[in-house]
N, C-alpha and C positions, 0 to 999 in steps of 0.2 A: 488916688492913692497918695498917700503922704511922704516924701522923704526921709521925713525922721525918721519913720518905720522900716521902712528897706536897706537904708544906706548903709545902718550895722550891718546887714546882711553883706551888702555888697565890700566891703571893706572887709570884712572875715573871710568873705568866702575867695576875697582876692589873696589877702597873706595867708592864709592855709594854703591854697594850691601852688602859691610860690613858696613855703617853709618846704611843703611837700615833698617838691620838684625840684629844687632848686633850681629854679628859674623862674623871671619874672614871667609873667602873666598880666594879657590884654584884654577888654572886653571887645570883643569885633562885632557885636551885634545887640540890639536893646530894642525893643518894642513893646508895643501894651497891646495884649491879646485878649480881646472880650469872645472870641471865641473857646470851641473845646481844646485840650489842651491835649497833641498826640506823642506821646512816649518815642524818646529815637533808640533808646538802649537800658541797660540797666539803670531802673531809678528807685530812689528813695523818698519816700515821703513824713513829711514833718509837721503833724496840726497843733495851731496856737488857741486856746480858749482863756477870756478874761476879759482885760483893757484890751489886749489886744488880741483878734479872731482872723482865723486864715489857715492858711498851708503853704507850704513850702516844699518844692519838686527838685532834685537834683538828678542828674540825670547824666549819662554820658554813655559813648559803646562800649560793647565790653572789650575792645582792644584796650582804649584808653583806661579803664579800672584795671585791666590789669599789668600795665604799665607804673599804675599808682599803688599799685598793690606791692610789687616790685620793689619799689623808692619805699614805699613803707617798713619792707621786710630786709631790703638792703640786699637784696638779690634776687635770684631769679625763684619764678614760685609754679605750683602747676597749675593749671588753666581749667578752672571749674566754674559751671554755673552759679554755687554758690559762694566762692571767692571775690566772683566779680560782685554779688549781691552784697557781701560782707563790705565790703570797700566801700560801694558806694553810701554805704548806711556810717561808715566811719566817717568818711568825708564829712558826711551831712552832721555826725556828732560835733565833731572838730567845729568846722561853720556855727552851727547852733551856738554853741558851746560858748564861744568870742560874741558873738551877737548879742545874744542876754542879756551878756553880765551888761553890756553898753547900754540896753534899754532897761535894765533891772538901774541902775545908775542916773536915770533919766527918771526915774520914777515910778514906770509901768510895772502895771502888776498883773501876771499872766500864768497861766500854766501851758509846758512844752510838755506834749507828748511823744511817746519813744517812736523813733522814724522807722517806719514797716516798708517793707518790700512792695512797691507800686508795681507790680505784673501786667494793669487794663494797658491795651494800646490805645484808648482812647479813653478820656474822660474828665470831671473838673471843667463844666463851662461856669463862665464867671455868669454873673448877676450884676443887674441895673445898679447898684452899685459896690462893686468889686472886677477891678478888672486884673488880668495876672500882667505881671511886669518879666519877660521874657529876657535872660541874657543871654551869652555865649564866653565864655572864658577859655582864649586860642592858649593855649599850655606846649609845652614841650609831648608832654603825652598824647594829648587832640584835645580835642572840645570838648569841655563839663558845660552843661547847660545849669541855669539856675534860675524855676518859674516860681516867684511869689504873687500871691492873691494875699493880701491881709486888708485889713482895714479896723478903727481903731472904735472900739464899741461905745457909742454915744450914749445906749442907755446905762449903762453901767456908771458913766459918770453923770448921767442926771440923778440919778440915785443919791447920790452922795452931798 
């Protein structure tokens, strides 16, 4: 997996949930998962087709969404399955959203798809070559996860 591909990620999806919350925010944990990829709470899902191909997992309990939900609404809100769904799909806008434009800026040329509600408690095993890059980002609210699998489509630019 490439750097340049993730790192926008990782950098949006760091100052989002610190604009967020206000408060900084850590990553406490990173790993590359070539295994299947198990859901811990309400997640988002975000697929890229183009230069560049993948998905993108966001993920968090839903105590934590709706803590963020909270911060987002500037007070206290009521506690719905679909609140915390809503959330996490905003997150994942907000993230996307900053990420882009930084590799739309780089050159890449891709289409994002609108991020759906991820329900499977299991699923997303990577492929011989795609492995998902696992984070954790410790928040004032708890732990958003954030699993990318991308990889950057070679035949597309042989083509060219």
């Amino acid at each position: 997996m490439r750097m340049e591909l993730i790192q926008p990620f990782i950098n949006a999806a760091d100052a989002v949930l610190a604009e967020t919350l206000k408060t900084p925010t850590r990553v406490t944990d990173m790993t590359m998962e070539p295994q299947v990829y198990n859901r811990h709470g309400a997640a988002a899902l975000i697929e890229f087709s183009g230069d560049i191909e993948g998905r993108i997992i966001f993920d968090s309990e839903p105590a934590t969404a709706l803590k963020v939900a909270e911060q987002i609404s500037g007070g206290p809100v009521e506690a719905s399955e679909d609140l915390v769904c809503e959330t996490v799909c905003e997150l994942a806008n907000l993230v996307i959203g900053n990420a882009i434009t930084v590799l739309n800026d780089q050159g890449f040329h891709f289409k994002v798809h609108p991020p759906l509600v991820h329900s499977d408690a299991r699923g997303f095993q990577g492929t011989e070559d795609v492995e998902a890059l696992v984070m954790c980002f410790d928040t004032s609210a708890g732990i958003v996860n954030m699993n990318i699998a991308m990889r950057y489509n070679r035949r597309r630019h042989r083509d060219e």
